[in-house]
BAFI-3210 file (N, C-alpha, C; in Angstrom, 3 decimals, decimal comma, padded with zeros to 6 digits):
// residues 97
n [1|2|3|4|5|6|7|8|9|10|11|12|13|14|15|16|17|18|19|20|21|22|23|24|25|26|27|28|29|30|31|32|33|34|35|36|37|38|39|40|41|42|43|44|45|46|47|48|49|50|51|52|53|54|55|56|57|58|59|60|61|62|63|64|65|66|67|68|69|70|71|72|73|74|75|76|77|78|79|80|81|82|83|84|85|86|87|88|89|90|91|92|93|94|95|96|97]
n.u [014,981|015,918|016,030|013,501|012,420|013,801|012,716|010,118|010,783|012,231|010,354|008,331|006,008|005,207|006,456|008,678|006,956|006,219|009,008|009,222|007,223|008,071|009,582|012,599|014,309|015,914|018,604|019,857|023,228|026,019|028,943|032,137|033,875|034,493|034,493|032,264|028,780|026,889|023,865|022,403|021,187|018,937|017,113|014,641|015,280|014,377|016,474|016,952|017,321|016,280|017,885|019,502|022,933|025,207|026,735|024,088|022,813|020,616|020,829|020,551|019,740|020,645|020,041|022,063|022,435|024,564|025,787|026,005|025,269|023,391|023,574|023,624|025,117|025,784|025,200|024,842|025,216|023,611|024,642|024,437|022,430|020,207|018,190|015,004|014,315|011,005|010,524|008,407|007,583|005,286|003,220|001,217|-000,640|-000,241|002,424|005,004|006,582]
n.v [-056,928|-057,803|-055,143|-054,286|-056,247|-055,859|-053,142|-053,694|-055,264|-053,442|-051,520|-052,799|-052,751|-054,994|-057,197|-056,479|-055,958|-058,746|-059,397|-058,369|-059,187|-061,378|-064,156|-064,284|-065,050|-066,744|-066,428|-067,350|-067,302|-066,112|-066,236|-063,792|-063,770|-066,507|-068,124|-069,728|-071,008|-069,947|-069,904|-067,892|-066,774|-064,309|-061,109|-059,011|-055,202|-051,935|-050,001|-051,979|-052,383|-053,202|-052,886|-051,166|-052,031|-050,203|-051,563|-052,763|-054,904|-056,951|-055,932|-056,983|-055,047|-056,165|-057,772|-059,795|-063,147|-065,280|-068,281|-070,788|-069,891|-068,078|-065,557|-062,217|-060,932|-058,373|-056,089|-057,057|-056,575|-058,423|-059,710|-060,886|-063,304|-065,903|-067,357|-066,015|-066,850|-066,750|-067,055|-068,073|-068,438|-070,942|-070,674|-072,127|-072,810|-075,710|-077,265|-078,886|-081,698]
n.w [-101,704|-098,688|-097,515|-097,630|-095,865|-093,790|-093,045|-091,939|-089,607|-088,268|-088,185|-086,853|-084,501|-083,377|-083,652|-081,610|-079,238|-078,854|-078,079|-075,538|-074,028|-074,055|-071,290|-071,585|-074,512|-077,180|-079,253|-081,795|-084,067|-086,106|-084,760|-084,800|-083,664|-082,196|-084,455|-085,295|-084,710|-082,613|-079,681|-077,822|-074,465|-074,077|-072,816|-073,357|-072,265|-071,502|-072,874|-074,758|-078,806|-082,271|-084,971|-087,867|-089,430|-090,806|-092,817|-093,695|-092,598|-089,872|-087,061|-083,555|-079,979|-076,860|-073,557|-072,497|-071,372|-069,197|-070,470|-068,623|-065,936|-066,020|-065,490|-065,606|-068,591|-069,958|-072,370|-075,689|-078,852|-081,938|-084,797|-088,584|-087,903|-087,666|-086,667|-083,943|-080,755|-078,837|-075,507|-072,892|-069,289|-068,100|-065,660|-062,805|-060,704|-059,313|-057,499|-058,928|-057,479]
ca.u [014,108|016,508|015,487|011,515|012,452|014,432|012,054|009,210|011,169|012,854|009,333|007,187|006,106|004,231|008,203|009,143|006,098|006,443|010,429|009,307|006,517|008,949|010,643|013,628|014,531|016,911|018,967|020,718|023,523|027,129|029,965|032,607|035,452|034,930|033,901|031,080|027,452|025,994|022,633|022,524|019,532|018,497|016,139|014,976|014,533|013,959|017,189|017,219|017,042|016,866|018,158|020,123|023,694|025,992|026,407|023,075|022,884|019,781|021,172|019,223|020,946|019,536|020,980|022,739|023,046|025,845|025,123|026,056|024,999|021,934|023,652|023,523|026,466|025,912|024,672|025,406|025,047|024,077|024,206|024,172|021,148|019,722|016,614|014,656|013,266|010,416|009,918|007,367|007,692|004,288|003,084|000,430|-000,854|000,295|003,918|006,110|007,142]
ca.v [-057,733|-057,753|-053,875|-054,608|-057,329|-055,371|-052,273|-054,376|-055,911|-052,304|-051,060|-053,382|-052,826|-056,712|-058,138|-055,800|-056,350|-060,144|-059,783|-057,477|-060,190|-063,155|-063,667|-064,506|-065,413|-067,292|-065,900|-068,156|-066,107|-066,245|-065,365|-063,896|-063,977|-067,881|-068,740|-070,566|-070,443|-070,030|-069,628|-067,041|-066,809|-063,048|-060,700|-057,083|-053,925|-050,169|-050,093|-052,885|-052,249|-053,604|-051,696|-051,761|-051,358|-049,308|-052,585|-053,183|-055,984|-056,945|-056,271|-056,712|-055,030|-056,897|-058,018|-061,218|-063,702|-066,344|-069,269|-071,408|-069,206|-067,506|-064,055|-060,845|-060,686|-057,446|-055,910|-057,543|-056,710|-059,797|-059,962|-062,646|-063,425|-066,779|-067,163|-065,462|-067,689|-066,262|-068,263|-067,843|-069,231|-071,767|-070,404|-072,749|-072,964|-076,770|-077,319|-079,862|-082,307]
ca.w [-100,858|-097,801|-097,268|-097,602|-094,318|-092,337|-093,048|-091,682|-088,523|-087,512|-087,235|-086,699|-082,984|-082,607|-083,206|-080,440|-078,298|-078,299|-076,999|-074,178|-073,070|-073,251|-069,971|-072,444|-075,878|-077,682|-080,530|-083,046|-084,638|-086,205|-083,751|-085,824|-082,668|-082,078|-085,736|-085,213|-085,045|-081,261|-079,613|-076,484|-073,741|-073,530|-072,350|-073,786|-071,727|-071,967|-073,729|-076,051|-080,180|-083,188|-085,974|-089,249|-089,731|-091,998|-094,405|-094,303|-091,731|-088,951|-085,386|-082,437|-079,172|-076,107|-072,194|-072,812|-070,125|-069,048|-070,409|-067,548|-064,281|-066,510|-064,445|-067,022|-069,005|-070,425|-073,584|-076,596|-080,384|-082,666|-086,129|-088,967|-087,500|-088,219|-085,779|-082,563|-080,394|-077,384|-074,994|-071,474|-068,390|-067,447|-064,272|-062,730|-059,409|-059,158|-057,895|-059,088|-056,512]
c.u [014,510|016,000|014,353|011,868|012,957|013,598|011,007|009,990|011,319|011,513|008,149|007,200|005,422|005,472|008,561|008,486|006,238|007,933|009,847|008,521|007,269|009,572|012,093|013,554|016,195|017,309|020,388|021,743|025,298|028,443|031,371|034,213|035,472|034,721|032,987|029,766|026,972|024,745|023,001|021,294|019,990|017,681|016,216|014,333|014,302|014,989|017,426|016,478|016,705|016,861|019,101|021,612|024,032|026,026|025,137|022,176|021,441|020,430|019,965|020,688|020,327|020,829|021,159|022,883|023,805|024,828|024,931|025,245|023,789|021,926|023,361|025,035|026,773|025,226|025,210|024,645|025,176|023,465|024,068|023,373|020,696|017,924|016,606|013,800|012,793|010,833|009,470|007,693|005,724|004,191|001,649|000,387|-000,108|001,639|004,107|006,791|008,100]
c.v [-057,632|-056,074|-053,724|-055,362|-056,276|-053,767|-052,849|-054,751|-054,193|-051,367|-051,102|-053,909|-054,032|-057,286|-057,610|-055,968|-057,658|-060,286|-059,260|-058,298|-061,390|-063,192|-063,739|-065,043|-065,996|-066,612|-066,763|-067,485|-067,026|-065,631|-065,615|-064,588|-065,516|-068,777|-069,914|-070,061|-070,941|-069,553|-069,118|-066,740|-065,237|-062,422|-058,978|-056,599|-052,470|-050,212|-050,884|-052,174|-053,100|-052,307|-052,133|-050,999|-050,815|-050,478|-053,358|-054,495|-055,691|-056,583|-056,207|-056,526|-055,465|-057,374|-059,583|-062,198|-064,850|-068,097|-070,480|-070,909|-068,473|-065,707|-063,446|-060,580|-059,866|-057,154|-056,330|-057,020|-058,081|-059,295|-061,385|-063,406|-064,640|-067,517|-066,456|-066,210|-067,400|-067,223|-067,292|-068,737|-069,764|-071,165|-071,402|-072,565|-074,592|-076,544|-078,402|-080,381|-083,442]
c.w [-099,389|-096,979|-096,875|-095,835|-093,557|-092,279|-091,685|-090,076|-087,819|-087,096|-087,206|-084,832|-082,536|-082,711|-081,944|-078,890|-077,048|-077,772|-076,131|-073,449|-072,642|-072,293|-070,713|-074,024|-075,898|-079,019|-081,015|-083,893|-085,140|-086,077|-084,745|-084,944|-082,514|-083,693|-085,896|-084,878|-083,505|-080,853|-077,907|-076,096|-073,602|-073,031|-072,589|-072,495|-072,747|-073,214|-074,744|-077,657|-081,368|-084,290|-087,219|-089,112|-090,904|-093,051|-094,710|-093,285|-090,603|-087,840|-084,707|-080,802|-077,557|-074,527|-072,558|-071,724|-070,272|-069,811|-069,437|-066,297|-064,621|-065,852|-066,129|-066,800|-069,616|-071,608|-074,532|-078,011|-081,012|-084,135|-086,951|-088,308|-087,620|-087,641|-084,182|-082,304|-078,994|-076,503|-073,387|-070,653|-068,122|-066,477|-064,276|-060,844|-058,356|-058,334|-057,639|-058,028|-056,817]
res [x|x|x|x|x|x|x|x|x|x|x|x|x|x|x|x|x|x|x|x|x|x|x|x|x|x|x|x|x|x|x|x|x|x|x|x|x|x|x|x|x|x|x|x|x|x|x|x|x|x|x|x|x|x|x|x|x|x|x|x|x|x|x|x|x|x|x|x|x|x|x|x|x|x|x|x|x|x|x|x|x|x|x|x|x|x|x|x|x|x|x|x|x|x|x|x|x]
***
């Protein structure tokens, strides 16, 4: 079953689409170096993947940013996967006062 999914994600170009429109995403995942389960703001380009590793596993390889300062903290590999979340920035003519 796990094979059928990650068939379907690795090349299914409307998953891929919708990261490249979001100005960022969130990815939910389980970090093996702090042992715990964190959520990191990213953003795909040209280079970003997803793909399957050698044991079988989802990665997605994507520009990572700080979580504090929101700078780019480099490329990151995430596995153990648990959710991807878009998200858009509102643009409106209005501004917030």
């Amino acid at each position: 079953m796990i094979e059928k999914y990650l068939d379907e994600i690795t090349t299914d170009s409307e998953v891929i689409e919708a990261l490249k429109e979001a100005d960022h995403f969130l990815i939910t995942h389980y970090c093996k170096k702090r042992d715990q389960i964190e959520t990191r703001r990213c953003y795909w380009d040209s280079k970003s993947k997803i793909w399957e590793t050698k044991q079988g596993k989802l990665a997605i390889t994507c520009v990572a940013l700080n979580d504090e300062t929101y700078e780019i903290d480099g490329y990151r590999t995430f596995t153990d996967i648990f959710s991807v979340t878009g998200r858009k920035a509102i643009h409106t003519s209005e501004e917030i006062q």
